[in-house]
PDB file of N, CA, C and O in Angstrom:
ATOM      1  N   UNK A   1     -10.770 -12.418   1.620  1.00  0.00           N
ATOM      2  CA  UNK A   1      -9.829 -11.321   1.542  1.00  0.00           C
ATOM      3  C   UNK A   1      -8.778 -11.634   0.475  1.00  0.00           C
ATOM      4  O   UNK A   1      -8.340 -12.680  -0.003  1.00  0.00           O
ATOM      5  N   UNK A   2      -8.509 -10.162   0.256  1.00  0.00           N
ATOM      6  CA  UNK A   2      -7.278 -10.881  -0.896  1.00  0.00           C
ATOM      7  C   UNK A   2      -5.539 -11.458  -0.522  1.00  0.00           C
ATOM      8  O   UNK A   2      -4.952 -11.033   0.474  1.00  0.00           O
ATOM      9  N   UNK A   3      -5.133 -12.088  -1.130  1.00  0.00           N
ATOM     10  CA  UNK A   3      -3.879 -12.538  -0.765  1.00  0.00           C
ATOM     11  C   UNK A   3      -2.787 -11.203  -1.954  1.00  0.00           C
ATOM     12  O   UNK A   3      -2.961 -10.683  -3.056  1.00  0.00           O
ATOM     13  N   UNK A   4      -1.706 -11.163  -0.873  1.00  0.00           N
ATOM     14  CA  UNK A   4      -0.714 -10.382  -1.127  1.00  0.00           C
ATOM     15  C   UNK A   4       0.715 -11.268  -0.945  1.00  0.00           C
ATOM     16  O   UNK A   4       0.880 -11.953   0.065  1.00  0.00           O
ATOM     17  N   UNK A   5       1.685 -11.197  -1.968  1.00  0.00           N
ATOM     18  CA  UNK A   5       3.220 -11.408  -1.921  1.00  0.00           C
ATOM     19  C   UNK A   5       3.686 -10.471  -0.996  1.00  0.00           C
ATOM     20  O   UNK A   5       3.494  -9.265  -1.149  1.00  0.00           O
ATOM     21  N   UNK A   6       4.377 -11.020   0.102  1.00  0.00           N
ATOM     22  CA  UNK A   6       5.492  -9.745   1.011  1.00  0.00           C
ATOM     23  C   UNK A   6       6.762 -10.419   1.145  1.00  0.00           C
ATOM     24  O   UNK A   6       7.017 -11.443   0.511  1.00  0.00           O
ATOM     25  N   UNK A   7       7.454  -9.950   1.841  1.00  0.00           N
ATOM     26  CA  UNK A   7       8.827 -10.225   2.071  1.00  0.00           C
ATOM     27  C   UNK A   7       9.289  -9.327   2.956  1.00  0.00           C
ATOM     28  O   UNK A   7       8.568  -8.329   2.985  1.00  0.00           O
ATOM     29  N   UNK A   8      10.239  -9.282   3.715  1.00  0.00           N
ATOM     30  CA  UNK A   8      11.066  -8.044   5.094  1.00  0.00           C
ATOM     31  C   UNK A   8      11.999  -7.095   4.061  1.00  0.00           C
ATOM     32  O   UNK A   8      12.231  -7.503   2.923  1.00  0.00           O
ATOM     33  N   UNK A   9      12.456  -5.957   4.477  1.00  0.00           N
ATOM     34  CA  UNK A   9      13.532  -5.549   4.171  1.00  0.00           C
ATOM     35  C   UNK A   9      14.733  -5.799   4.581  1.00  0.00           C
ATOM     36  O   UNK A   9      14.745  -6.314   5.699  1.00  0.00           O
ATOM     37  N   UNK A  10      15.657  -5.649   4.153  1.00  0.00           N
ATOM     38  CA  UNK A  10      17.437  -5.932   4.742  1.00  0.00           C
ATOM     39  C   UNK A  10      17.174  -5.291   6.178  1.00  0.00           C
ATOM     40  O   UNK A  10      16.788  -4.139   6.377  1.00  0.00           O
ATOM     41  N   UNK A  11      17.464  -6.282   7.162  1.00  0.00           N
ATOM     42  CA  UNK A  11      17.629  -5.256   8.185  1.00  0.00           C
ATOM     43  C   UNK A  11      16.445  -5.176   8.892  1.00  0.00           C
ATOM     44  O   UNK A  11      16.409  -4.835  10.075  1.00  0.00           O
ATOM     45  N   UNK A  12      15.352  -5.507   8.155  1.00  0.00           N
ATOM     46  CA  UNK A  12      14.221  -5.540   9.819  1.00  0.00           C
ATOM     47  C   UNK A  12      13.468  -7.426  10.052  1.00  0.00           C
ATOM     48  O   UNK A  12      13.837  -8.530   9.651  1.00  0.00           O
ATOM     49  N   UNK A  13      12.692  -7.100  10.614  1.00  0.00           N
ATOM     50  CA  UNK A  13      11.897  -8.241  10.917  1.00  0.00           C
ATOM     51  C   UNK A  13      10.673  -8.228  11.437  1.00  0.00           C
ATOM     52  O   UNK A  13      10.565  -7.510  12.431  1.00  0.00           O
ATOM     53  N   UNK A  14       9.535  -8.895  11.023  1.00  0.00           N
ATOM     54  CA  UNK A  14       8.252  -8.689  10.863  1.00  0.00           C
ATOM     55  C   UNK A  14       7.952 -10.328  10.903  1.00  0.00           C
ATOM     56  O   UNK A  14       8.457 -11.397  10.559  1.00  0.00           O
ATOM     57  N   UNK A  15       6.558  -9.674  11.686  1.00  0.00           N
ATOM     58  CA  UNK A  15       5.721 -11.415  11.990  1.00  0.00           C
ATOM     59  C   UNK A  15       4.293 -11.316  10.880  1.00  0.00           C
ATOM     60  O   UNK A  15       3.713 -10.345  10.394  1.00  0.00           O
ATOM     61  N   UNK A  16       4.072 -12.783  10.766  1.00  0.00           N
ATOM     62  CA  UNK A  16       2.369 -12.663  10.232  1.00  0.00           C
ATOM     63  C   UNK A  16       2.436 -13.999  10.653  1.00  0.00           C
ATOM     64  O   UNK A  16       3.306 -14.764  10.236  1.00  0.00           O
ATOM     65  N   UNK A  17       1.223 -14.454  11.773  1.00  0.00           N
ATOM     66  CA  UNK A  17       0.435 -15.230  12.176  1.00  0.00           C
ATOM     67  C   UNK A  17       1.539 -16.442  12.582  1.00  0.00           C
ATOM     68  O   UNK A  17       1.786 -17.552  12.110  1.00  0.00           O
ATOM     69  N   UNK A  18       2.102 -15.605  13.768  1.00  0.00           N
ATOM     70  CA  UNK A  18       3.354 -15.840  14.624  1.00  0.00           C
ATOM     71  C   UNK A  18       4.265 -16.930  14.247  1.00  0.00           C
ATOM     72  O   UNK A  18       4.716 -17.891  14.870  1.00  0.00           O
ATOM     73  N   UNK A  19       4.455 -16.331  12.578  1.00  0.00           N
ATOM     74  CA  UNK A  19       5.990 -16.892  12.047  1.00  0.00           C
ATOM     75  C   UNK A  19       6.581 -15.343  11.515  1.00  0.00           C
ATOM     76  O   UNK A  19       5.909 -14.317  11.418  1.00  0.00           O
ATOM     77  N   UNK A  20       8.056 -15.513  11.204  1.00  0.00           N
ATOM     78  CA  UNK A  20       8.725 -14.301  10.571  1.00  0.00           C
ATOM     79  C   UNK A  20       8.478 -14.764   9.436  1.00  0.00           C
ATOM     80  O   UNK A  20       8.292 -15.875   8.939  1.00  0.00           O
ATOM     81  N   UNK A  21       8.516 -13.487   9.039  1.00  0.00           N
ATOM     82  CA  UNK A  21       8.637 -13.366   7.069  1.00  0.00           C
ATOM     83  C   UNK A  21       9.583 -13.262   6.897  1.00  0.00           C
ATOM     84  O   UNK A  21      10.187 -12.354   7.468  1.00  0.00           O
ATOM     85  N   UNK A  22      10.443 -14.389   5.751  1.00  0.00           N
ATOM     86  CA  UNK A  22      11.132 -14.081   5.282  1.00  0.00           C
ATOM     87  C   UNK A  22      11.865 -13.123   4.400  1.00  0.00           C
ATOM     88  O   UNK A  22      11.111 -12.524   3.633  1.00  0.00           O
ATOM     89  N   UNK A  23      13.184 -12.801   4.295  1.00  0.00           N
ATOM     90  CA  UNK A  23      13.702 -11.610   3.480  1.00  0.00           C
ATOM     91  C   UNK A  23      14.172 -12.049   2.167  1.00  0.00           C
ATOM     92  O   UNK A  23      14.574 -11.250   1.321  1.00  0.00           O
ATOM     93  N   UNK A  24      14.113 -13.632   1.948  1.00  0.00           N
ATOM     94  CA  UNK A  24      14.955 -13.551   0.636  1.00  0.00           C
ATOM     95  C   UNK A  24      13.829 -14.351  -0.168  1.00  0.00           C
ATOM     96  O   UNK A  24      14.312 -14.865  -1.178  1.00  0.00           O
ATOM     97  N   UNK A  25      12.155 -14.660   0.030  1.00  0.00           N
ATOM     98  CA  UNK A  25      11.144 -14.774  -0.739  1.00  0.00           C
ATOM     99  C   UNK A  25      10.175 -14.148  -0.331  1.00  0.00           C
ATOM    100  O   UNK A  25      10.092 -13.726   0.823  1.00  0.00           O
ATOM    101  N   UNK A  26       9.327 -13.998  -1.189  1.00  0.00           N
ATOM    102  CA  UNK A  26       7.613 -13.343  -1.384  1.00  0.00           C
ATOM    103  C   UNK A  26       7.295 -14.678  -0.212  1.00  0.00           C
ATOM    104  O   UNK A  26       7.882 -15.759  -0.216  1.00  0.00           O
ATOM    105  N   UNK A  27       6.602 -14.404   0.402  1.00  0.00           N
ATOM    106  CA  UNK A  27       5.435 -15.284   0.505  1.00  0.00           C
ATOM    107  C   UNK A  27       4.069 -14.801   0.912  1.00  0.00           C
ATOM    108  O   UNK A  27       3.961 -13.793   1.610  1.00  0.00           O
ATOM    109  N   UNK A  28       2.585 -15.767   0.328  1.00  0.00           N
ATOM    110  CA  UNK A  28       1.902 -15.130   0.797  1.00  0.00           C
ATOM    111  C   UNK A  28       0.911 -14.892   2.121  1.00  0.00           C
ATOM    112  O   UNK A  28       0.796 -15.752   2.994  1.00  0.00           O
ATOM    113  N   UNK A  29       0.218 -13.621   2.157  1.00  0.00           N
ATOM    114  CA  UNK A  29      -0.280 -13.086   3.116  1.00  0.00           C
ATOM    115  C   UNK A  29      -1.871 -12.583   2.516  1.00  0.00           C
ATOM    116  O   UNK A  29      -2.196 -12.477   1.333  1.00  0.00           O
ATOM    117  N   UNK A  30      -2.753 -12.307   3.786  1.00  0.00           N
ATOM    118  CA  UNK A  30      -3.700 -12.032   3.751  1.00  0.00           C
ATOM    119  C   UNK A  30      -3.671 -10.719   3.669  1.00  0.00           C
ATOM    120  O   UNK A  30      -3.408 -10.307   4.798  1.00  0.00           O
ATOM    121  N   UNK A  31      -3.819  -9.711   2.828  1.00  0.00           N
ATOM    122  CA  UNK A  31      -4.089  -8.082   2.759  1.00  0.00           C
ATOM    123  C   UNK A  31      -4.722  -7.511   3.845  1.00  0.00           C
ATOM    124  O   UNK A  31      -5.715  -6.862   3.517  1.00  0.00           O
ATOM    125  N   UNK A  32      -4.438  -7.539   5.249  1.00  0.00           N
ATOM    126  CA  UNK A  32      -5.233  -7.227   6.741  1.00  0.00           C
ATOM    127  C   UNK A  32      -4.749  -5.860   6.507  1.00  0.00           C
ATOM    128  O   UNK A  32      -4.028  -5.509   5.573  1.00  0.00           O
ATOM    129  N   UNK A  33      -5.425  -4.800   7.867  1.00  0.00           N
ATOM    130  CA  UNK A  33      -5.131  -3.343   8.048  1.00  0.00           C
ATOM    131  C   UNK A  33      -3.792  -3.617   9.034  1.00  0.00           C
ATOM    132  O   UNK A  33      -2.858  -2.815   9.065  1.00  0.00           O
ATOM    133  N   UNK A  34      -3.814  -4.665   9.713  1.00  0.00           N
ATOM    134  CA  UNK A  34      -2.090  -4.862  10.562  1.00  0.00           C
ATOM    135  C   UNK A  34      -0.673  -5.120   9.181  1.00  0.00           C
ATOM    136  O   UNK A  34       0.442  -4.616   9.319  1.00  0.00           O
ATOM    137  N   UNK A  35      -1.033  -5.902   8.065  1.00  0.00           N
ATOM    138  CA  UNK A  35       0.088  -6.062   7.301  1.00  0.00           C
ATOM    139  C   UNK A  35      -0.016  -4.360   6.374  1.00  0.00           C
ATOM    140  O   UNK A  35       1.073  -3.844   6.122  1.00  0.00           O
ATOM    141  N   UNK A  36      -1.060  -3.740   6.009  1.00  0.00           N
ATOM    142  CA  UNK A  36      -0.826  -3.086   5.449  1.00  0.00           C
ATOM    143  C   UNK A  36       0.022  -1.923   6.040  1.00  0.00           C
ATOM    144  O   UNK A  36       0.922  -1.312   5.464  1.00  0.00           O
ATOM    145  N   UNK A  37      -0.392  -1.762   7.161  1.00  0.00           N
ATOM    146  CA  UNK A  37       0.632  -0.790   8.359  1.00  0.00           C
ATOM    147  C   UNK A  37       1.747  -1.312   8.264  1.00  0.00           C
ATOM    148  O   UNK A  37       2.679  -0.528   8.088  1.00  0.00           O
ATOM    149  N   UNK A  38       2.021  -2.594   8.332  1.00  0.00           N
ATOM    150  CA  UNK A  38       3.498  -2.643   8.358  1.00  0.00           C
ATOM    151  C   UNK A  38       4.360  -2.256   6.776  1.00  0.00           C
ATOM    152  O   UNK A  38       5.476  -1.737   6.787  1.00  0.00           O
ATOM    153  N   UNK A  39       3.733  -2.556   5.668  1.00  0.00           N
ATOM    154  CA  UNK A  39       4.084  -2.050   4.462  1.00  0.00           C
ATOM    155  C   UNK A  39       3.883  -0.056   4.358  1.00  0.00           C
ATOM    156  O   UNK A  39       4.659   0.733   3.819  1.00  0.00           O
ATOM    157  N   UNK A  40       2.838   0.186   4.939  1.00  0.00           N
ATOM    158  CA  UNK A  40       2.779   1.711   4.460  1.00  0.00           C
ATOM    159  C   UNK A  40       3.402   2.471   5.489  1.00  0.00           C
ATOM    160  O   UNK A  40       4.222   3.334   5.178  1.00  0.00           O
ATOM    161  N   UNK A  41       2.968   2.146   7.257  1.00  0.00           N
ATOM    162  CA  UNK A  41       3.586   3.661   8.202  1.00  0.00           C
ATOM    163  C   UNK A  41       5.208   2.831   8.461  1.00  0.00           C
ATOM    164  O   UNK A  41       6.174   3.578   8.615  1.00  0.00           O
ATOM    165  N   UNK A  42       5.400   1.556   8.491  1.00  0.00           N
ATOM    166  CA  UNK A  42       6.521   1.079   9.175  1.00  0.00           C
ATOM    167  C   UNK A  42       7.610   1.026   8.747  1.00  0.00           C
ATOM    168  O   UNK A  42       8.721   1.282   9.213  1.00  0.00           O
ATOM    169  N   UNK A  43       6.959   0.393   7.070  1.00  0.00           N
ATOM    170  CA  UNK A  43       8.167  -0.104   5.960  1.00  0.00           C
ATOM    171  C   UNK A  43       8.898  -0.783   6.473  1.00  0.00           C
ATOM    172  O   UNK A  43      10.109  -0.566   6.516  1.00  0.00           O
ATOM    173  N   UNK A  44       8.195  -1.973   7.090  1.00  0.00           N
ATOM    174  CA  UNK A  44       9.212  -3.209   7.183  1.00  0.00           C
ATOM    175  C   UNK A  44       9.127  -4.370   6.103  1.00  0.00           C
ATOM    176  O   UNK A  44       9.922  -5.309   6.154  1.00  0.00           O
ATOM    177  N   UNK A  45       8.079  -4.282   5.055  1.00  0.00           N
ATOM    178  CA  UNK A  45       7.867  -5.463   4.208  1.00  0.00           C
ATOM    179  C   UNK A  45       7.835  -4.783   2.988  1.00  0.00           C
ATOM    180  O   UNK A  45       7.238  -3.707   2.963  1.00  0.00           O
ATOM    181  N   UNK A  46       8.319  -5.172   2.057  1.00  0.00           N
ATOM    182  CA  UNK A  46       7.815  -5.285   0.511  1.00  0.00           C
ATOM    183  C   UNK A  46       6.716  -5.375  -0.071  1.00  0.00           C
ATOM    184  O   UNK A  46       5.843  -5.231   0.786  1.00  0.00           O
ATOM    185  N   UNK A  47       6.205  -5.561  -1.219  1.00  0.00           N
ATOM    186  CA  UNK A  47       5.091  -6.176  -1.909  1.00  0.00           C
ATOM    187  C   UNK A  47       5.460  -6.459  -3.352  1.00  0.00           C
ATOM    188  O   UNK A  47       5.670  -5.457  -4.035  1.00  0.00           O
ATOM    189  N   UNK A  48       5.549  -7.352  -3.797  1.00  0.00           N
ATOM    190  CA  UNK A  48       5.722  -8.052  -4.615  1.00  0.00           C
ATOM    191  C   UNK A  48       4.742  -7.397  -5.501  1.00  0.00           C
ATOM    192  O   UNK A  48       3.614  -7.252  -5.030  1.00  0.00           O
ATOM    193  N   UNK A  49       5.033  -6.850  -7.057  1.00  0.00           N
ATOM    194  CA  UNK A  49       4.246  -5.898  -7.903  1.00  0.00           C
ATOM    195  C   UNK A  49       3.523  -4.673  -7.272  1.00  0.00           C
ATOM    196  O   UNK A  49       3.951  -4.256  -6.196  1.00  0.00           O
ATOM    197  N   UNK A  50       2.462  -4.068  -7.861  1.00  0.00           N
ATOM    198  CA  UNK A  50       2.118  -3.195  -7.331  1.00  0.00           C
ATOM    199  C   UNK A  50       0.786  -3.709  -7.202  1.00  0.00           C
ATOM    200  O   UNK A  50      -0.091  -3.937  -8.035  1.00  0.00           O
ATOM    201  N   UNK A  51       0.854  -3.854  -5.803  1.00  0.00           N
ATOM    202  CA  UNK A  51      -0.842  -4.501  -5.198  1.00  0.00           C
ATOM    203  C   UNK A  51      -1.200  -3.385  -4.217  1.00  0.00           C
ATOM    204  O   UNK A  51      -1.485  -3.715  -3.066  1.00  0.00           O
ATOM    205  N   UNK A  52      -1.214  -1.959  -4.601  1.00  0.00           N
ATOM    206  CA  UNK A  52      -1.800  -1.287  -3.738  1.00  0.00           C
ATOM    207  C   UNK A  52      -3.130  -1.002  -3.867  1.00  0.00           C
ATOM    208  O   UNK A  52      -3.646  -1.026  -4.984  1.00  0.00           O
ATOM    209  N   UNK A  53      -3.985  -0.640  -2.537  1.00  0.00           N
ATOM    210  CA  UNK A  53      -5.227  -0.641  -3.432  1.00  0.00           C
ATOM    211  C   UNK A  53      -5.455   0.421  -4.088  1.00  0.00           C
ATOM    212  O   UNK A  53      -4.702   1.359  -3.824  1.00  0.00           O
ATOM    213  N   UNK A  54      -6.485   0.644  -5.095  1.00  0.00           N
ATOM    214  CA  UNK A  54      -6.325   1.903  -5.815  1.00  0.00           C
ATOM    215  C   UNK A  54      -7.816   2.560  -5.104  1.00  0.00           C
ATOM    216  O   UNK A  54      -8.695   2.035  -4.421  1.00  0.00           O
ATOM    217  N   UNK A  55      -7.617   3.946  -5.623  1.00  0.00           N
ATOM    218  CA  UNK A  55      -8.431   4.929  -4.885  1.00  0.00           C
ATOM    219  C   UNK A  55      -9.383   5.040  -5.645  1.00  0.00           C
ATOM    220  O   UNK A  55      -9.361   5.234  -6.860  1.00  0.00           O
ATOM    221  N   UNK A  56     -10.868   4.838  -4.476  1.00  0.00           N
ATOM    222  CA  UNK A  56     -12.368   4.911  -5.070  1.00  0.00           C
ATOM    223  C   UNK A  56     -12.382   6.463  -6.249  1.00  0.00           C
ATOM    224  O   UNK A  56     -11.557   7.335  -5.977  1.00  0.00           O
ATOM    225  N   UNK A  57     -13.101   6.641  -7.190  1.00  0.00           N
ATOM    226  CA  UNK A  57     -13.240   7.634  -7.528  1.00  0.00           C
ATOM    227  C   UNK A  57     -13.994   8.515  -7.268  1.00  0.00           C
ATOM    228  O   UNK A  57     -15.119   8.027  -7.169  1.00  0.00           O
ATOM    229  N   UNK A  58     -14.004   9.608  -7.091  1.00  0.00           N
ATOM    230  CA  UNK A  58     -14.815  10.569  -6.502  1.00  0.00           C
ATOM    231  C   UNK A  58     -16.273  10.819  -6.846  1.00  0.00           C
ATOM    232  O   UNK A  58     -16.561  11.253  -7.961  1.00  0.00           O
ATOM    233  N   UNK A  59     -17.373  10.519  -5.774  1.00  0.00           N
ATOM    234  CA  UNK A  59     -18.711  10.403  -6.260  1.00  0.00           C
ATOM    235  C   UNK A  59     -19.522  12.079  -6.679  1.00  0.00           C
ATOM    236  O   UNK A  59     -20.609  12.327  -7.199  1.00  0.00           O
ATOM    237  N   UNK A  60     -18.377  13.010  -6.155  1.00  0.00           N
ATOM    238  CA  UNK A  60     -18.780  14.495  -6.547  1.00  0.00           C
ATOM    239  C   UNK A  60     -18.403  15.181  -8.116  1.00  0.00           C
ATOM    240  O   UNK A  60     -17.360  14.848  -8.678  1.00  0.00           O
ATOM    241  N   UNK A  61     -19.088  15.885  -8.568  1.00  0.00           N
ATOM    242  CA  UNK A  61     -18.760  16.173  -9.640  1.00  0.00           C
ATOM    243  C   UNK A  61     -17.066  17.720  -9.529  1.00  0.00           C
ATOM    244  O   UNK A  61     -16.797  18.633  -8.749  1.00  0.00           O
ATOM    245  N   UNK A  62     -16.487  17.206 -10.684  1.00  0.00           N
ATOM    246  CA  UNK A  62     -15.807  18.547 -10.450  1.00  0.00           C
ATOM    247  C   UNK A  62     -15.761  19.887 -10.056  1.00  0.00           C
ATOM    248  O   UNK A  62     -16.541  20.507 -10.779  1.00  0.00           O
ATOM    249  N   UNK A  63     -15.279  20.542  -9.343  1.00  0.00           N
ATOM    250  CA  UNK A  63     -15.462  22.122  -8.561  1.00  0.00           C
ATOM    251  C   UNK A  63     -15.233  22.913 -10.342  1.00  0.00           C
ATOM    252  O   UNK A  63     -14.427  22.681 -11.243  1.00  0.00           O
ATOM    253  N   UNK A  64     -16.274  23.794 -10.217  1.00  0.00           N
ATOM    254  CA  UNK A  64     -15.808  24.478 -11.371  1.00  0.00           C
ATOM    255  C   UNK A  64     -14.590  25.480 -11.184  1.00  0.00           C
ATOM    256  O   UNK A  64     -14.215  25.819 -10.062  1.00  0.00           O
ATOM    257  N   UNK A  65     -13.956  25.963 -12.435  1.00  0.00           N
ATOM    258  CA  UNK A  65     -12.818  26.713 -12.545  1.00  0.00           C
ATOM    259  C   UNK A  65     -12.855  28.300 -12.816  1.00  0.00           C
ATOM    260  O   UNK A  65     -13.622  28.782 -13.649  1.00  0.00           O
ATOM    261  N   UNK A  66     -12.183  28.884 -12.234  1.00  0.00           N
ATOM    262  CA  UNK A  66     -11.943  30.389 -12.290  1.00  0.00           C
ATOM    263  C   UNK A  66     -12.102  30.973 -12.870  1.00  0.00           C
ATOM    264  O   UNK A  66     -10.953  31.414 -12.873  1.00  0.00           O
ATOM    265  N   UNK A  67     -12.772  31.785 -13.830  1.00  0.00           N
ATOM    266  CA  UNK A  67     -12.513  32.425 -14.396  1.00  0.00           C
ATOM    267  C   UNK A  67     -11.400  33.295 -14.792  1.00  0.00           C
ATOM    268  O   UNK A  67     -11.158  34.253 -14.058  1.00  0.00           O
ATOM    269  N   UNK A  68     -10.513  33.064 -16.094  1.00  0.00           N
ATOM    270  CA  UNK A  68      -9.422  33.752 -15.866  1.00  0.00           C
ATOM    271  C   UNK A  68      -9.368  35.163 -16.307  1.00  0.00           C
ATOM    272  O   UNK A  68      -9.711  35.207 -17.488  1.00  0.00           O
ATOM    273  N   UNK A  69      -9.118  36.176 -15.905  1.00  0.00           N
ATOM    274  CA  UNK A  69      -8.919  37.563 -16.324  1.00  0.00           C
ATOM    275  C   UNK A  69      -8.579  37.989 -17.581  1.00  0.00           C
ATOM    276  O   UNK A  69      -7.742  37.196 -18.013  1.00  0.00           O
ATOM    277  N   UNK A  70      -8.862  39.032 -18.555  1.00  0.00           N
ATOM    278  CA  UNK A  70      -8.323  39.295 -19.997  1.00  0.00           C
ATOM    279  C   UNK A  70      -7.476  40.522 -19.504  1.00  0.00           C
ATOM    280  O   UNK A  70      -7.523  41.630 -18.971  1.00  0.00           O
ATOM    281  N   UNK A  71      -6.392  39.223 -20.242  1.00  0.00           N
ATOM    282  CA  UNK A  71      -5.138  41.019 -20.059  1.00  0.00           C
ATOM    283  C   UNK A  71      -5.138  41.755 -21.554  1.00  0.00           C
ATOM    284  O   UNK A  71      -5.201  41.402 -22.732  1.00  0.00           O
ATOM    285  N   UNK A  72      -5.008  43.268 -20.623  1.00  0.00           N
ATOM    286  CA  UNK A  72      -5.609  44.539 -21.364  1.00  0.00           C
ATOM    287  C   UNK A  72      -3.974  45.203 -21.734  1.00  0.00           C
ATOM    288  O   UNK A  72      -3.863  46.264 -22.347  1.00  0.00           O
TER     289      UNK A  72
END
């Protein structure tokens, strides 16, 4: 799995693998679906750069487009 930099925000407190994370360094973590909840629905941690994952691209082809009307 991949490793991720986190850290707490001012003001909360958060566990990973029953120690607290600290607020005033990164340290790292394993990218799990429990740390990512706490970074995306909770917002109790940081992430150090932007390590989000990025979104598969779509295996469908584009919806075609409208035809637009000729103004008369």
């Amino acid at each position: 799995m991949a490793m991720i930099y986190v850290r707490t925000k001012p003001g909360r407190r958060a566990w990973y693998e029953g120690r607290v994370i600290p607020e005033d360094k990164f340290i790292p973590v394993t990218d799990t679906p429990s740390v990512r909840r706490l970074i995306d629905h909770w917002g109790d941690i940081e992430v150090e750069g932007d390590a989000k994952p990025k979104a598969k691209p779509s295996q469908q082809p584009p919806a075609p487009q409208p035809a637009k009307a000729k103004e008369q």
